[in-house]
Structures are given as C-alpha cells and as structure tokens.
C-alpha positions in Angstrom: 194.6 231.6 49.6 196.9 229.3 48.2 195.8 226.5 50.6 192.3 226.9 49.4 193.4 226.3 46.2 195.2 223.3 47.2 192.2 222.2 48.9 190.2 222.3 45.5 192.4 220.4 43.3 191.3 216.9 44.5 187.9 218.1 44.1 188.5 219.3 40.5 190.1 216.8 39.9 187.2 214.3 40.3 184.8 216.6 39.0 186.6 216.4 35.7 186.6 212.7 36.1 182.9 212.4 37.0 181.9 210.7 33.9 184.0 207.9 34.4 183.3 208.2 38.4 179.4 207.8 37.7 179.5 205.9 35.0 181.3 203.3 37.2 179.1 203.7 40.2 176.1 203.1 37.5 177.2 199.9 36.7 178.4 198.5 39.9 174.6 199.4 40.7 173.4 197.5 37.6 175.5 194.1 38.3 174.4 194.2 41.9 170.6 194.2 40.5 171.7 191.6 38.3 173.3 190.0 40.4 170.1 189.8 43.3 167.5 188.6 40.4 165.4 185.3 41.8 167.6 183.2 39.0 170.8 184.4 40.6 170.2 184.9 43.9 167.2 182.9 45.5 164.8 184.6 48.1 164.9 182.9 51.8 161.6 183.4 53.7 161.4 183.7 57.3 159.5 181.8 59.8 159.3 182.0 63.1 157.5 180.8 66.6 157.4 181.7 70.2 157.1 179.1 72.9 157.3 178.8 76.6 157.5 175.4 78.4 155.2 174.6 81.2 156.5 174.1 84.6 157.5 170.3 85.2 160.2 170.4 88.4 158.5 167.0 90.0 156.3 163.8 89.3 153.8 165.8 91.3 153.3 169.2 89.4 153.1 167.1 86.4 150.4 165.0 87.9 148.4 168.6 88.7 149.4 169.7 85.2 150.5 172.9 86.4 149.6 176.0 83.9 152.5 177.9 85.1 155.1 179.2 82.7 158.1 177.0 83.1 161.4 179.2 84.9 165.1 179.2 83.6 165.9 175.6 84.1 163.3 174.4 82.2 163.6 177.0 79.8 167.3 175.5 79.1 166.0 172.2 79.5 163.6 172.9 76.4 165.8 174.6 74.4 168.0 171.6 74.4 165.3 169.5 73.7 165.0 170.9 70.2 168.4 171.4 69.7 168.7 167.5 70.1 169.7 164.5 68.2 166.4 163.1 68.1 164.6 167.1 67.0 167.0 166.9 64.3 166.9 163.3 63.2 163.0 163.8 63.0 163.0 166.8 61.0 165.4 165.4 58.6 163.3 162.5 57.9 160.4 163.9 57.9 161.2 166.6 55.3 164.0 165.0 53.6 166.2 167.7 54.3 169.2 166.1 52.5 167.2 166.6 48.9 166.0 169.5 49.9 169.5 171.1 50.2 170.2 169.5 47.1 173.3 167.2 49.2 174.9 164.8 46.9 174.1 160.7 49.1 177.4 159.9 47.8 179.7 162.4 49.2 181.9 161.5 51.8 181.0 164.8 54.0 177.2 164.8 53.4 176.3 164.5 57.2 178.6 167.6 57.9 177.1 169.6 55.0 173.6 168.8 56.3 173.9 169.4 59.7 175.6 172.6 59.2 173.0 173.5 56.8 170.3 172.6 59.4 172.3 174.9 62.0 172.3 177.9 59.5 168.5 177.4 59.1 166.7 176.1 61.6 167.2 178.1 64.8 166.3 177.7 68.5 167.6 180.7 71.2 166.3 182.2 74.4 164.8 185.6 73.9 165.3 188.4 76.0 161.7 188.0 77.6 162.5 184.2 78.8 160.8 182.7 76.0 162.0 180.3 73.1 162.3 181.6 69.7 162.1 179.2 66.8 163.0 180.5 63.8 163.5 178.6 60.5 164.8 180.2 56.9 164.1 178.3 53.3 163.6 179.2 50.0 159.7 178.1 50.5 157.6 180.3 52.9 155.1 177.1 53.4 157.7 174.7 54.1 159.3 177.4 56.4 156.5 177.1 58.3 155.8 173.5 58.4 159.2 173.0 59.6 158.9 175.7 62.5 155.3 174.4 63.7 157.0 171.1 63.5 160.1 171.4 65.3 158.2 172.6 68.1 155.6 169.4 68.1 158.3 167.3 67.5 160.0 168.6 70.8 157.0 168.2 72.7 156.6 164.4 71.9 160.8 163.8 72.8 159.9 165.8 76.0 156.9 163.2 76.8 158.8 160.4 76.1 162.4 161.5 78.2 160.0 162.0 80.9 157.5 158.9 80.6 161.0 156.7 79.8 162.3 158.0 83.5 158.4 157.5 84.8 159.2 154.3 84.4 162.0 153.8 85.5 161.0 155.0 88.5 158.0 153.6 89.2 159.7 149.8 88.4 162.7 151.1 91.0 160.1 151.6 93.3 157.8 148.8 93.3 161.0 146.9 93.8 161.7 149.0 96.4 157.7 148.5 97.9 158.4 144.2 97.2 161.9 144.7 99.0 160.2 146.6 102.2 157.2 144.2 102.5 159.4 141.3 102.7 161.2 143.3 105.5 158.1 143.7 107.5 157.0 140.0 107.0 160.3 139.0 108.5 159.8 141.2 111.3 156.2 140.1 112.0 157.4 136.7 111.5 160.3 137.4 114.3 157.6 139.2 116.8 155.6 136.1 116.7 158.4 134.1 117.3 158.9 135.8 120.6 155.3 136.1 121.5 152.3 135.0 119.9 150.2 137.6 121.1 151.6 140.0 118.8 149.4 139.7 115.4 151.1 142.2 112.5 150.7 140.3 109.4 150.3 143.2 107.3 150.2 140.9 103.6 148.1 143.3 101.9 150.4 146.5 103.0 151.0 147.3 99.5 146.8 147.6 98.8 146.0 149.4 102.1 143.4 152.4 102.0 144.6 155.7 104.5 142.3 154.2 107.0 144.0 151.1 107.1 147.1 153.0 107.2 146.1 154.6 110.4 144.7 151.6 112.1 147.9 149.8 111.4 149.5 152.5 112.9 147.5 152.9 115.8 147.9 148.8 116.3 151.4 149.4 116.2 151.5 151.8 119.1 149.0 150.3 121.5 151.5 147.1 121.0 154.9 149.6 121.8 152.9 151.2 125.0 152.1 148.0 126.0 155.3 146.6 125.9 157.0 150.0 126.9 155.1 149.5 130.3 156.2 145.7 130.9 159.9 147.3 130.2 160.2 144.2 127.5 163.4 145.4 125.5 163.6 142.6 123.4 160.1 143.0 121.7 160.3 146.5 122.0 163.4 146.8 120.1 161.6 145.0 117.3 158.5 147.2 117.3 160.6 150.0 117.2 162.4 148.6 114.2 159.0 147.9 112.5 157.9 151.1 112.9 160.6 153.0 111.7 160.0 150.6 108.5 156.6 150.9 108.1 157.0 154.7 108.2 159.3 154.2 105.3 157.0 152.1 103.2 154.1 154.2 103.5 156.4 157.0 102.1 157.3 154.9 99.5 153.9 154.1 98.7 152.6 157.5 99.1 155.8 158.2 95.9 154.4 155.1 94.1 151.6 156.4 93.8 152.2 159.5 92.7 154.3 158.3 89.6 151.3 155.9 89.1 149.3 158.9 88.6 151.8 161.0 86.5 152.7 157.9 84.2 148.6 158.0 83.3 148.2 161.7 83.2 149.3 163.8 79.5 152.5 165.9 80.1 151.8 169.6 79.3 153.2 170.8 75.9 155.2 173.9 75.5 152.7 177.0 75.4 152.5 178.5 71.9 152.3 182.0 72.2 153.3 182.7 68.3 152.6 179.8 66.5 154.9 180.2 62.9 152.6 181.1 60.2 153.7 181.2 56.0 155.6 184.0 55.4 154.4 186.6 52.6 157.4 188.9 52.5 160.8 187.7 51.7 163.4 188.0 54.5 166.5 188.4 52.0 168.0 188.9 49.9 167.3 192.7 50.7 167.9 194.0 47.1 167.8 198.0 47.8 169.9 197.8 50.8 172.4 195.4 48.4 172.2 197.9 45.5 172.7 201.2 47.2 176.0 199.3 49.7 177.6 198.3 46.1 177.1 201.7 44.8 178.3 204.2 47.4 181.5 201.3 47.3 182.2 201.8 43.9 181.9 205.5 43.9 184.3 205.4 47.0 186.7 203.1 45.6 186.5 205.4 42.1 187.0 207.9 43.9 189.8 207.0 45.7 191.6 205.0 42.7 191.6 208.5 40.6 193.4 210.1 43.5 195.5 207.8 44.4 197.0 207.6 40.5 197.1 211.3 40.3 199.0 211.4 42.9 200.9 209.3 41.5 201.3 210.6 38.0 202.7 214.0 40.2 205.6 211.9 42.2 206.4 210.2 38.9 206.9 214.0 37.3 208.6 214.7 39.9 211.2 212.4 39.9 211.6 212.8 36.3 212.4 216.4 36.6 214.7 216.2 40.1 216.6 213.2 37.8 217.3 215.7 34.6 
C-alpha cells in the first residue's frame, strides 16, 4: 500500500503542476507555428524524374540504335554523367544558380558554397528497380522542374558528345590504320612483281572495294598461292602468304571503319524518360504538423521531467538540512 502511494506522488505532483506543464507545451506549440510561417521558414518543392539509359556497349548497337534498357554498367556510366563537371557547369549557367542561392561573387568560398548547395538540391541515385532517379528541391515548384527536365537533357547531349568525341577518335586512328595497311600491301605487290611479273595484285583502290571485289581479290589471291603451292616456289609463296594474312587484316579493319562511319552519322539514343519531372503543387517541407506536434510532445517531456527533477531536488536539499541540525 505504501508503494502505491509512492508510485502516485510523481504523478500528483505534475498534476498539480499541469498548468504550468500545459501552458509550456502550449507555447512551445505556438513558436514552432511561428516559427514554420512562409516569412520564417520558406517552403522547398519537390521535383523529380525517372530515367533509364539505352543500351550503348559497342559502335555497333549504337549504329542499330538498340531500344533495350541499358544494364548496370551503363546505368553507372549515366549516373556519372549527370553527376559531372560539365552537368553541373551547364546547369549553373544556365539558371544562374549562384543568384539564385543568393551567394555573395565576392566571397572567397563562393564555389564551395555553391556546389555544396547544388549537392543538397539537385540529386541523381540509382533506384532500387535499376533506374535513375533525378530529383531536384527549390523554393520554386516551376523552376524545380525546369531544372530536373534539364539536367536530364543536358546529360543526354554530354553523353552524345563523350561518345561522338571517341567516334572520332576512332575512326581518324583507323583510317590511319587503313592508309598504314594499304601501303603495306603495295610494298608487297610491288615485291611479288619484283620476283615475277606474272603476278598482278595491285589492289590501289582496296580502301573503295565493294564485298564482291572483296571476294574476287580473295579468290585471285588463292588461285596464285595453289599455283605456286604446286611449283613448291617458297620464295613467292612466302610472300603470298604474308599478303594474305594482311589483307585479311585490312578487310577487318575496313569492315570496323565502316561501322564507326555509320555510328558517327547515326543519332545516339537518349536516356528513356519514364517519369518526366512535372511542377510540383504540394510543398515537400517544411512539414508544419509533423514540426508542431515533435516540439510539443518535447516540451511537455522536458516540463515534465524538469518539475521532477527539482522536486527531487528540493527533498535531498531538506534532507540534508535536517540530517545537518
């Protein structure tokens, strides 16, 4: 019985104190309304887009603009893609982010400021379904928006232009490599008819040849290696067999040429909007009834505690009082 009683003191105790105990939770509740007005606290809007790339492993299944969802790697690839130099540099431009975030040009950290505001508001992650989540927060739902939808064109075009850049690249490597090759098989022919001018492969127009020329060059180039093969002539042969092996490397070549030829001229797929961001009509934060109601079971927790905390107090203060008389 007694430890009932024991039991309801603290709660008697902050029923007599639950004037002051409301009272204080009332106004906590009050200033954190206050305090999440427009003029104190400005709404952020949400925006946000879902993207998958397109498949683009090889010259050639760009070239055949392959509809295929693109797999992990060029999900990462993407995703860095946005998150890169030239994304950001863009977008800053283009919306003059630095006014927007209200960044003084004359402070010696405004580059760190605005790039860690752009990483707090415009974000790029994988989702859990393989797909690319853009998501951008500002105080103006439109512009929220316009940013998202842009961020996402904006990495298409730096994809077309990384890939068209090392197109041609490429394609100048290899008609090096073409220029190099015929030169090699000139020499040869020129060295076959040095040993015997019955031998005709002057093969000037190797890098223009049609598959049927292809074939008949091939074909000539076999009948003369039989030929030879049954004479047991090792000195020719030896040279038809090196001119062989290099025009089976040209054509490969060429047949590679050609297929960056063709994927230099043909568009490079953009990433597939699934989501495309669209202006938001409901505020994202700051989320006024969840801040209110967190401030106010706080206070009446900390009230609560406070009050029996200094009673407890007040009791180990009598005591000592009375065990020092």
């Amino acid at each position: 019985m007694k430890l009932k009683d024991e039991n309801k003191l603290p709660l008697l105790l902050l029923f007599r104190w639950r004037k002051v105990i409301f009272s204080a939770t009332a106004a906590a509740a009050l200033i954190a309304i206050i305090v999440t007005f427009p003029i104190f606290m400005p709404p952020t809007f949400k925006a946000e887009s879902i993207i998958y790339p397109p498949a683009s492993n090889s010259a050639k299944i760009i070239a055949e603009y392959d509809l295929r969802f693109g797999a992990d790697k060029e999900t990462d690839e993407h995703i860095q893609i946005l998150k890169s130099s030239m994304v950001r540099d863009s977008i800053i431009k283009r919306f003059d982010l630095m006014k927007h975030y209200d960044i003084d040009v004359n402070e010696d950290n405004k580059l760190f400021k605005l790039n860690k505001l752009y990483d707090e508001n415009i974000i790029v992650e994988r989702t859990r379904y393989n797909s690319i989540a853009v998501v951008v927060f500002d105080e103006n739902p439109a512009l929220a928006a316009e940013i998202c939808n842009a961020v996402i064109k904006t990495g298409d075009r730096v994809k077309t232009f990384i890939l068209k850049q090392n197109l041609n690249e490429a394609v100048e490597n290899m008609q090096q490599k073409i220029n190099e090759s015929v030169q090699e098989l000139e020499m040869l022919s020129n060295e076959m008819r040095g040993v015997n001018n019955d031998i005709n492969l002057d093969y000037n127009s190797l890098i223009k040849q049609k598959y049927a020329e292809r074939i008949k060059a091939e074909i000539e180039l076999r009948n003369y290696i039989a030929k030879y093969r049954n004479e047991k002539n090792n000195a020719i042969l030896q040279i038809l067999f090196d001119y062989e092996d290099k025009l089976s490397k040209f054509f490969l070549l060429k047949e590679s040429y050609e297929h960056a030829i063709q994927s230099l001229n043909t568009k490079i797929a953009d990433a597939y909007v699934i989501t495309p961001a669209q202006t938001p009509d409901k505020k994202y934060s700051p989320k006024r009834t969840l801040i209110v109601l967190s401030t106010a079971i706080v206070a009446f927790v900390v009230c609560c505690s406070l009050i029996l905390m200094l009673d407890k107090f007040y009791d180990l203060k009598q005591a000592y009082k009375e065990h020092v008389k």
